[in-house]
N, C-alpha and C positions, 0 to 999 in steps of 0.2 A: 532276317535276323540271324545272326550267329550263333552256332549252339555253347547254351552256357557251361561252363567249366566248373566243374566239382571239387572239389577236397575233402579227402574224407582219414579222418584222425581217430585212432582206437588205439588203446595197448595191446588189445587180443587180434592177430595178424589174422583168424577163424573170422570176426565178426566185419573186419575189413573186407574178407574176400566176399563174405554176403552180401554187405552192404553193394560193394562193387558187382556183383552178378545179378543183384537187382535193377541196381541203375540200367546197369548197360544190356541188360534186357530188355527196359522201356525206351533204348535208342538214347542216355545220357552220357555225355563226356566224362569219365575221371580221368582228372591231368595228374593226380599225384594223390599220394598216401601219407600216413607221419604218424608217428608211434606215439609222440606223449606232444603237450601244446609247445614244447621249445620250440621242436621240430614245424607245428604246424604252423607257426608263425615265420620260419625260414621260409617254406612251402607257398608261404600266403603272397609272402613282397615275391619271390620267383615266378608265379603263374597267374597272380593275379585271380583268383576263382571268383568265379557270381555265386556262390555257394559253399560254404563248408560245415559238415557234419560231423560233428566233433563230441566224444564222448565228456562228461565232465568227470569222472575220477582218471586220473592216470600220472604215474606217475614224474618226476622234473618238475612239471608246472600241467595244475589241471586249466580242463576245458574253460572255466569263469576268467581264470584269470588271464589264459592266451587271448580269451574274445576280448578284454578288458585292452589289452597288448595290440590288438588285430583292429579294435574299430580306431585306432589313431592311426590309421595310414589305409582303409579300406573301409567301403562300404558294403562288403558283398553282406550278404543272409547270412545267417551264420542258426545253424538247425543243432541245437543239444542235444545228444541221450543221454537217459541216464535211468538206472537202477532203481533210483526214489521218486518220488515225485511230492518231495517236503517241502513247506510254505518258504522256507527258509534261501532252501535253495531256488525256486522259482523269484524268488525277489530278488537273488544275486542274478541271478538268468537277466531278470526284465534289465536292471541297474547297469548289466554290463553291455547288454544293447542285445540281445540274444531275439531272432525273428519269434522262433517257436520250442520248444521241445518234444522230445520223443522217449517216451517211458520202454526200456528193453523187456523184452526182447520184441524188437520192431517186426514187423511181419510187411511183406510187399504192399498188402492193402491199407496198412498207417502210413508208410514212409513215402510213396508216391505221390498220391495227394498233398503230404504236408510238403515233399519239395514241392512240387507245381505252387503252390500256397507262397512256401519263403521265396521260390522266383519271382514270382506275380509279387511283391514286395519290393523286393528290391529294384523291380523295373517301374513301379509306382514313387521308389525315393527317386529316383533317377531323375525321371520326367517333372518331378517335384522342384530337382534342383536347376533342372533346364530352366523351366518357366522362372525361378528365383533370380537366377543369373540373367535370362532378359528385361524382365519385369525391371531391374536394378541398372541393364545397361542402357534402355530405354530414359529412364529418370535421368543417367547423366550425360545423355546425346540432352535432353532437353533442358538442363542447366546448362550446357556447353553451349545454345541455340538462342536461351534467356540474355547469357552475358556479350554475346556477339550482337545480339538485337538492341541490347542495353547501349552498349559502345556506338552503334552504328547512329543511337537516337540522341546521343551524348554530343558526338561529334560533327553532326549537321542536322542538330535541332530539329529531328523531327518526330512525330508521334508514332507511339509506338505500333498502331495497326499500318501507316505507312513503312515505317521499315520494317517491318515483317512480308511485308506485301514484297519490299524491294529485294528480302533475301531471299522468297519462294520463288521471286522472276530470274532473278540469277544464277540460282542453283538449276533453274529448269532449262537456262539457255546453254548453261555450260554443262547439261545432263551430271550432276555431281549430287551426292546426297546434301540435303539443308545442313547435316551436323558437320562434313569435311569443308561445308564453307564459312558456317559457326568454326573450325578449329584455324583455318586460313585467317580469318579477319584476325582471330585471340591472336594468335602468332605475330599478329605483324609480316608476313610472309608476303602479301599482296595489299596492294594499297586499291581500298575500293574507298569508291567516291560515287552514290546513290546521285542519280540525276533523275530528278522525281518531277 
């Protein structure tokens, strides 16, 4: 696996270098820095980060509202600090899609675990959205498979465990998957004519 890529957004340029001598202490990538959330959202489309630690008070545009700006074009983690830790603000946190927070001043032994934590997240959306994405192209290889079998029982009257049968034999003499000969027949492309 690829080591994942950092962003880390503070207005105190002090708590950025820490943050960064931590990370990269424990062998972590920072691809980039950014001083208030305008910034980290230019930062964010450029590098793309599986991660960004982002203060919420700062000034331009804070931390809530850049994640707010950031989860419409990224899924990375996205790990808060911040100075409070009011009900108020945690709700804005959850609302804007926020993995975790980190109450300052963060010390190496909060902040390593909770990245490892907001990684371990966003490699869990990930694989989430894998399986969603085939689960879903699955379904429509097997409507595209339905309606090619439908046609084929349409067209020389025959029942439907026979032409099934007759598209598994075809597809297996001509080594082609059953759904690219489900899209050949729908095309019109090839004229098949089941000799059963």
């Amino acid at each position: 696996m690829t080591q994942p890529k950092i962003l880390l957004v503070d207005d105190e340029p002090i708590i950025r270098m820490d943050l960064r001598e931590m990370l990269e202490g424990e062998g972590y990538l920072v691809v980039a820095e950014a001083k208030n959330g305008e910034e980290a959202v230019a930062q964010a489309h450029r590098h793309k980060p599986d991660l960004i630690i982002m203060d919420v008070k700062m000034p331009v545009l804070n931390g809530i509202k850049a994640t707010n700006i950031i989860r419409s074009f990224s899924d990375c983690s996205i790990l808060l600090l911040t100075a409070y830790s009011q009900r108020e603000l945690v709700r804005d946190a959850r609302k804007a899609g926020v993995t975790a927070y980190l109450v300052k001043p963060v010390s190496e032994e909060d902040l390593i675990p909770a990245v490892e934590i907001a990684l371990s997240q966003k490699e869990k959306v990930a694989a989430l959205k894998k399986d969603i994405h085939e689960i879903k192209q699955k379904m429509e290889d097997r409507k595209t498979i339905e309606k090619a079998k439908g046609l084929i029982m349409n067209h020389h009257a025959l029942e439907e465990e026979v032409a099934y049968k007759w598209m598994q034999r075809i597809s297996m003499q001509r080594r082609m998957p059953l759904v690219k000969l489900a899209e050949d027949i729908l095309s019109g492309n090839q004229v098949y004519s089941p000799s059963v």
